[in-house]
C-alpha positions, -999 to +999 in steps of 0.1 A: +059+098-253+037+102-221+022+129-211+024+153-184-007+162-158-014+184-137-048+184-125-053+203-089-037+182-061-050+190-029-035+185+005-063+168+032-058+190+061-087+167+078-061+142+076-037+158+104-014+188+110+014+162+118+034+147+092+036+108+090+068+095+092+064+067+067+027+074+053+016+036+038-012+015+027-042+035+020-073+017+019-108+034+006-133+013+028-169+020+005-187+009+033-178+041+055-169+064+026-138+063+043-100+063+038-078+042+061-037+044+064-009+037+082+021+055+099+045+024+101+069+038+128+046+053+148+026+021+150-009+036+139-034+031+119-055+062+106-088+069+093-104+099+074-139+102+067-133+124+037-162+146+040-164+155+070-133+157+080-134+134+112-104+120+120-092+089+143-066+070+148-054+035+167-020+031+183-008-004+182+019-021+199+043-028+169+046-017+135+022-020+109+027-017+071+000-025+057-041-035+055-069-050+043-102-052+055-127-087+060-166-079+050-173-076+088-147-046+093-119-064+109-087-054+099-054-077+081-026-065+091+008-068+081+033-060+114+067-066+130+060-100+138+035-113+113-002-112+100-030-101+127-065-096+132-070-063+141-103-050+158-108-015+158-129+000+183-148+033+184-138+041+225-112+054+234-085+036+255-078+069+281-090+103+278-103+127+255-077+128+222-061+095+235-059+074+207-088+052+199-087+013+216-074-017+191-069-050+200-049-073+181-046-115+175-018-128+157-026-154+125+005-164+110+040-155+106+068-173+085+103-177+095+120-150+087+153-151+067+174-124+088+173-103+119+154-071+119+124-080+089+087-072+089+058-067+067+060-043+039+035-038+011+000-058+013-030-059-005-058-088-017-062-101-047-099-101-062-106-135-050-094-122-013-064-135-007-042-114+010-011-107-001+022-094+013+058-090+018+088-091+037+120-071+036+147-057+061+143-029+078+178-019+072+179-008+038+213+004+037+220-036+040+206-038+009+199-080+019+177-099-007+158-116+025+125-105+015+098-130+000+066-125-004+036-148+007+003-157+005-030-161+030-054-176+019-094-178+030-088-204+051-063-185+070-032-206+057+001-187+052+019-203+023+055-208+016+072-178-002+062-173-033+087-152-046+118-144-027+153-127-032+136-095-028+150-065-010+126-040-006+092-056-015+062-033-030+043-022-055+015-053-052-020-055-078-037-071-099-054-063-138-095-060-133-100-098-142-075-105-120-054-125-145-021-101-139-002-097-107+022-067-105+049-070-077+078-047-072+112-041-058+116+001-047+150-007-037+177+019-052+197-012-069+166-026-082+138+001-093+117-030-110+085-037-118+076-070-127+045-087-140+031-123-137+001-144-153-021-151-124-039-183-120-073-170-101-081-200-094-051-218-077-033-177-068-003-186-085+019-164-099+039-176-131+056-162-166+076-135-145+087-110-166+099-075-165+073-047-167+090-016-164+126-007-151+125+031-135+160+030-140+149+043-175+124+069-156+124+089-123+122+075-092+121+040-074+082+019-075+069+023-043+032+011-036+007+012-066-030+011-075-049-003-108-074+017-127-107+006-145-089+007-179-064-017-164-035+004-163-012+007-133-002+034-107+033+037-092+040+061-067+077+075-080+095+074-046+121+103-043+107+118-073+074+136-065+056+117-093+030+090-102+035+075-127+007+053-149+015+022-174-005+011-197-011-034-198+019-032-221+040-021-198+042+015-220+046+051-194+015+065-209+013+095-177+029+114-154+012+133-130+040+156-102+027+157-065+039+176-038+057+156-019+093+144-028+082+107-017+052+099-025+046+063-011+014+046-018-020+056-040-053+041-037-089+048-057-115+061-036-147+088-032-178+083-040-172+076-078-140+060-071-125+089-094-104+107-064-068+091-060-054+092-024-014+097-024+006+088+012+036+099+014+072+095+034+089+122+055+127+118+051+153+125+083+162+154+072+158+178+041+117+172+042+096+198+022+065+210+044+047+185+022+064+154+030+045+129+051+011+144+042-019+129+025-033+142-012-057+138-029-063+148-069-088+137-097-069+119-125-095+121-153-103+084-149-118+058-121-103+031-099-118-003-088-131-015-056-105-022-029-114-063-024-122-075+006-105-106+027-124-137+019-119-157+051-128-154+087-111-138+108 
């Protein structure tokens, strides 16, 4: 049996009156005690510094789903067309309350399997390699295009790792970095899997099944690991995270606010604070959907890791 929580979920005004269309990849950057995000189809990238409320944001000139951070603040991005550099600067490109300059370098990109794919859910493993996936935009298409790939520190893009996938998601990895957790939030698949990771070599093997949310609510969206090793699914479409123990066992449930909560991350000072994006749907939204929240879940995250290369 798991149990229920409901500790106090707050909604981050600092983090904008305006809902996010598809809220996505928050990252807690330690460095500026700091939460980062995206809004994929509006092309930005947001920051929050939590305690004072300041907020900025970046418009870029395609799509981006995800990102990670290098040691010198340079951003990995996952976009339209493949991975970039992004540089993020503190002046603004026009005006006052014009969005905030950004320029961008492309790194890699693979060849993509179909018309209309980008990057999806990203992340770094603890040795930074960065991590991420593609799918089709289209999801009513339901196309098992997506794969997901690997870039490494010397700024190599691999061959897919894993492909067939349709909506790609759900990415992390146990403390000691010996399990990677992948998933599929697609409505026809709602699976989570589990591989042993080879931190040396960051190879993925022994793919098994770790949960199926076709026996819970909601599809796996993006996720987060905790200190105790258990893992964190956003419950797309069902207002809930959800936490598994290394066994794979539902252990908690914790409702939110919004109907589609999208991605979690660790952050604040103690790393005890978990962050919640979320998704505003076309039509039927709740004046929570697309807004950021923040709750204490009784227990404390891990450092987000950084990218291990140049960029």
């Amino acid at each position: 049996m798991s149990a229920t929580l409901n500790p106090r979920v707050e909604r981050l005004e600092g983090a904008g009156q305006a809902p996010a269309a598809v809220g996505e990849s928050p990252v807690w950057r330690a460095a500026e005690q700091a939460l980062y995000w995206v809004d994929i189809p509006a092309r930005k990238i947001v920051r929050l510094r939590v305690e004072s409320g300041e907020r900025s944001e970046w418009l870029l000139p395609e799509q981006v789903a995800c990102i990670a951070f290098d040691r010198h603040g340079t951003v990995l991005a996952g976009c339209d067309t493949g991975l970039f550099a992004i540089t993020l600067s503190e002046a603004a490109q026009g005006g006052s309350g014009e969005p905030l300059a950004a320029s961008m370098r492309k790194l890699a990109a693979p060849e993509f399997a179909a018309e209309g794919m980008r990057f999806n859910d990203g992340r770094c493993d603890r040795q930074g390699r960065f991590w991420s996936g593609t799918m089709v935009q289209n999801m009513a298409a339901a196309n098992p295009a997506g794969a997901l790939y690997r870039f490494d520190a010397q700024c190599v893009l691999s061959a897919p790792v894993v492909d067939a996938l349709i909506t790609q998601n759900g990415l992390g990895w146990s403390p000691d970095g010996t399990t990677m957790y992948l998933s599929d939030s697609h409505p026809l698949r709602r699976l989570i899997w589990a591989f042993d990771y080879d931190i040396e070599s960051g190879e993925p093997r022994n793919r098994r099944v770790f949960a199926d949310l076709h026996h819970h609510a909601g599809r796996p969206d993006g996720a987060a690991v905790d200190a105790d090793g258990c893992y964190w699914i956003c419950a797309n479409d069902a207002g809930l995270l959800l936490r598994f123990t290394p066994q794979g066992k539902l252990d908690r449930q914790v409702p939110v606010p919004p109907t589609k909560p999208a991605m979690c991350a660790f952050g604040g000072r103690d790393l005890d604070t978990l962050f919640v994006t979320s998704i505003r749907p076309g039509a039927g939204a709740s004046e929570h959907d697309g807004h950021l929240f923040a709750l204490r879940p009784g227990v404390t995250g891990l450092l987000e890791p950084e990218f291990a290369g140049v960029l």
